[in-house]
C-alpha positions, 0 to 999 in steps of 0.5 A: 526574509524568514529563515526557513518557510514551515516551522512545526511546533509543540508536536509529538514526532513519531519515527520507527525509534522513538516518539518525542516532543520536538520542533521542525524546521523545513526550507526548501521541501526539505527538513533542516532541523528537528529540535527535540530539546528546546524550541526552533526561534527562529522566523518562517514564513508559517508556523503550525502549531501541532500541540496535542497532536502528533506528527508523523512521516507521512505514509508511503503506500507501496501498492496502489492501482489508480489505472491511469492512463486507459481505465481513469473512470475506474479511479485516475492519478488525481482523485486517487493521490487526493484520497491518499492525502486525505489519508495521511500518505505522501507517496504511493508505488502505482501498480503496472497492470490496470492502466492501459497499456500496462507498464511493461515497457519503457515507452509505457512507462513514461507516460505513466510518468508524464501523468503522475506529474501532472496530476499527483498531488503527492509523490509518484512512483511507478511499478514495472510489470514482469509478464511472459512476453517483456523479459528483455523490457526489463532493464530499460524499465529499471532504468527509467525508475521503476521501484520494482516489478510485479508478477502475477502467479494467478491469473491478474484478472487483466487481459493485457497483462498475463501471469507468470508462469514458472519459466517466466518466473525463473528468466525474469527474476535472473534478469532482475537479479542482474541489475539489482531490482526486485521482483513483488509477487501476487502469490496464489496457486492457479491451478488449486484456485480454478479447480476449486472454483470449478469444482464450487460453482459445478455444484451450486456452491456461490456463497461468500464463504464458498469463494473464500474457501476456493482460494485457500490459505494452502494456496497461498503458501504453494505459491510462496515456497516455489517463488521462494525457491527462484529467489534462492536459485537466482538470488534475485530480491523478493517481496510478497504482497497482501499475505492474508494470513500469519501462516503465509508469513511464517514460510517467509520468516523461515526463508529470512532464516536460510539468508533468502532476502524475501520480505512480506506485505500485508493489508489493512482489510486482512487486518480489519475485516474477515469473511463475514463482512465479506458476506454482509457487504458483498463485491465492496469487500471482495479481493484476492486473496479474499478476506479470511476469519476472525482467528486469522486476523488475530495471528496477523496483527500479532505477527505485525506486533512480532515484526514478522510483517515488513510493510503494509500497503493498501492495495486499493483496487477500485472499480466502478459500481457496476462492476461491484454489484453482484447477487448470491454469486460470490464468484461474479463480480470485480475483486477489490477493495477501495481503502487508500484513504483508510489505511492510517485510520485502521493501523490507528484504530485497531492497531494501536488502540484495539491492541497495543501497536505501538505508534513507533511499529506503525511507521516502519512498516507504513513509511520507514520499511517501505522506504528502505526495501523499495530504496527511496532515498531521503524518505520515510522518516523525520530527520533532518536532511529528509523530504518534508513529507509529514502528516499531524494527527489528532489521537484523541478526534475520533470520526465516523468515516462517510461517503462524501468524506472520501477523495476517491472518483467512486466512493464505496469502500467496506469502511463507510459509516465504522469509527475510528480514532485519530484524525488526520489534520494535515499532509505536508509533502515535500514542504507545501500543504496539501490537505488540511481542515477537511480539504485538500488544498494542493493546486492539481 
C-alpha cells in the first residue's frame, strides 16, 4: 500500500513568506509533509512531476456571483466553480443576492448549500445578506456558516435584495458585531450616483466616460468614511470590496491607523482595464464602481505593491448576452464583468511581470489574506497539516485567452483574445485533481 496518495516533486512552492524548491507529500485531502531539503521517497499512489513549474496555494475567490438557485441561466454552481478551476482557484465566497431567493436567511441558506454540494467542484462558501428587513435573520445565518454579510449602500441593482440604508447599517453592524462576524460592504454614495446620473442622461450625455464620471471616486469614498464610522461606533469587523481606486484605499489605511479593523479588496478589471476599454468593449466591461484611467490603475497596483490591499477577488458578475448589449448608451445595459477564470492570469501577467509583484505579495492577497480575514481554517497556504488545495503553473507558457478556453455558461469576458504569461497546469482541491491538460477532469 502506497504510503501517501499525491506526491508532488521538483516544484517550486510559493507561500506569502518565501518561495522555495520543496517536495509535497498529501494523503487523505490533506498536506502531510513539505520537504524543502531533500526529496519525499517514500511511495504514493501518483506522482506529478512539477520541474520548471511552481506551485502555489490554490486561489480562494472571496466574491463571486454564480446566482444559483433561481438566475442559473445567467451562469450556476457547476459552469461557474469549473471556471475557477480552470483559473487556479480552489474555493470561492458565493455572494448572497443574485441567487433567487437571495441569502437573507437561513432557510435560503441551506439551499444554496445543498447545490454548491452537489454541483461544485471546488469548495464552497456562501455570503449572508444584511438587507433592511432580516436583521433578526442574521445569527441563524452566522450560525449556519456563512463567511460574512454583504450590504449594499447603492442600490444592488436586484429587486429582491434592497440597499442598506443608514439605520439598517448601524442595527446590523451592532448585531453582527455581537457574535463575531463581519460585514463586506458595495460602497458607493446613492444619492451622488442618481443625481449624477439624472443629471448626464437629462442633457444627452451617455458615453463610456459619462457613466464613469457619475459615479465618481468621491462617491466612493463618502460611502467608505460614513461606514467607517458605524464600524467605529459599533466595533463590528469591516471589509470593503472592489476599491477602484488608491484614493478609496488611503481612508482605510487612515482608519487601520486609528485601530478600525477595516480591510480592503480590490479587483483585477481595476488592475488590468481603464475606461478606454470600457468605451471599446462596451457592457463586457462595464461595472460599479466602473472602470477608472490609466494613472488610477497605476496608484492601484502600487498600493497592492505598498500592502495597503488585503485581498483581491474577482468579483465575476456575469449575465446573459442580451443583457450585455447596449448601443451609444452607457447608462443601459447590466453591469458586470465575467473574470473568475482570469484573475491568477493578470495578477501574473501585469503583476509580476509588467511590474515586479512579487509571487510571494500574489498569494497573500489571493489565498493567505483571504483565508485569515474571512477565518477559513486550514486554508490558504502550503504547509503541512493544511487542505491540499494547489495549483502548478507553468511561468515561462504564455497563451492568447479564447472563447472556448473558458468554463463559464456565457463566454464573454473583456479578456478574450489578450496574452498573458503563466499557464495553469493543474488544480488539486482538497487531494483529487480536478483540472489539468486543458480540462476539467473532476466527476460533478
Amino acid at each position: 500500500m502506497a504510503t501517501y496518495d499525491l506526491i508532488i516533486k521538483n516544484g517550486t512552492v510559493v507561500t506569502a513568506e518565501r518561495t522555495v524548491q520543496a517536495d509535497i507529500a498529501v494523503k487523505d485531502g490533506k498536506i502531510i509533509k513539505v520537504s524543502p531539503d531533500k526529496a519525499i521517497e517514500e511511495s504514493a499512489d501518483r506522482v506529478i512531476n512539477a520541474e520548471g513549474l511552481h506551485v502555489f496555494p490554490g486561489l480562494i475567490d472571496s466574491h463571486v456571483h454564480f446566482n444559483e438557485p433561481g438566475r442559473a441561466d445567467w451562469e450556476g454552481l457547476e459552469t461557474g466553480s469549473k471556471s475557477l478551476a480552470a483559473g487556479g482557484a480552489t474555493s470561492f465566497f458565493d455572494m448572497p443576492l443574485n441567487s433567487t431567493p437571495p441569502v437573507i436567511n437561513k432557510e435560503n441558506l441551506e439551499r444554496k448549500q445543498e447545490l454548491a454540494k452537489e454541483k461544485s467542484v471546488v469548495n464552497a462558501f456562501c455570503w449572508g445578506g444584511l438587507v433592511p428587513e432580516n436583521i433578526s435573520d442574521l445569527k441563524a445565518l452566522h450560525d449556519g456558516g456563512v463567511i460574512g454579510f454583504k450590504a449594499f449602500m447603492s442600490p444592488s441593482g436586484i429587486e429582491d435584495f434592497n440597499n442598506a440604508d443608514d439605520e439598517t447599517l448601524y442595527k446590523g453592524m451592532k448585531e453582527i458585531a455581537s457574535f463575531g462576524s463581519l460585514l463586506a460592504v458595495h460602497a458607493e454614495s446613492t444619492v451622488m450616483c442618481e443625481e449624477l446620473a439624472a443629471e448626464k442622461k437629462a442633457a444627452g450625455k451617455t458615453s463610456a466616460q459619462d457613466y464613469v464620471d457619475s459615479r465618481p471616486i468621491i462617491s466612493e469614498i463618502e460611502a467608505v468614511k460614513r461606514v467607517i464610522s458605524y464600524a467605529e461606533l459599533t466595533g463590528c469587523k469591516l471589509h470593503i470590496v472592489h476599491a477602484s481606486s488608491r484614493k478609496v484605499v488611503k481612508v482605510i489605511e487612515d482608519a487601520k491607523k486609528r485601530g478600525v479593523d477595516v480591510t480592503v479588496e480590490t479587483c483585477p478589471h481595476y488592475l488590468a482595464l481603464t475606461v478606454e476599454d470600457l468605451a471599446e468593449q462596451k457592457a463586457i466591461a462595464k461595472c460599479a464602481p466602473p472602470l477608472r484611467d490609466k494613472h488610477e490603475l497605476e496608484d492601484l497596483w502600487e498600493a497592492v505593491k505598498a500592502g495597503e490591499i488585503d485581498t483581491i477577488g474577482s468579483d465575476h458578475s456575469p449575465a446573459p448576452a442580451d443583457m450585455k448589449v447596449i448601443t451609444d448608451n452607457f447608462f443601459e445595459g447590466w453591469g458586470g464583468i465575467s473574470g473568475a477564470q482570469s484573475t491568477l492570469n493578470i495578477l501574473l501577467t501585469e503583476g509580476h511581470f509588467k511590474r515586479g509583484v512579487p509571487l510571494e505579495k500574489i498569494v497573500e492577497v489571493a489565498a493567505t489574506n483571504p483565508a485569515k480575514i474571512f477565518n477559513i481554517p486550514m486554508k490558504g497556504k502550503i504547509d503541512a497539516g493544511y487542505d491540499a488545495d494547489i495549483t502548478i503553473v507553468n511561468l515561462s507558457e504564455s497563451f492568447v485567452l479564447e472563447k472556448d478556453d473558458l468554463e463559464y455558461r456565457h463566454k464573454h469576458s473583456p479578456y478574450i483574445g489578450h496574452e498573458y504569461q503563466g499557464k495553469v497546469k493543474t488544480t488539486i482541491v482538497n487531494g483529487e485533481v480536478v483540472f489539468e491538460n486543458d480540462k476539467i477532469v473532476a466527476g460533478k
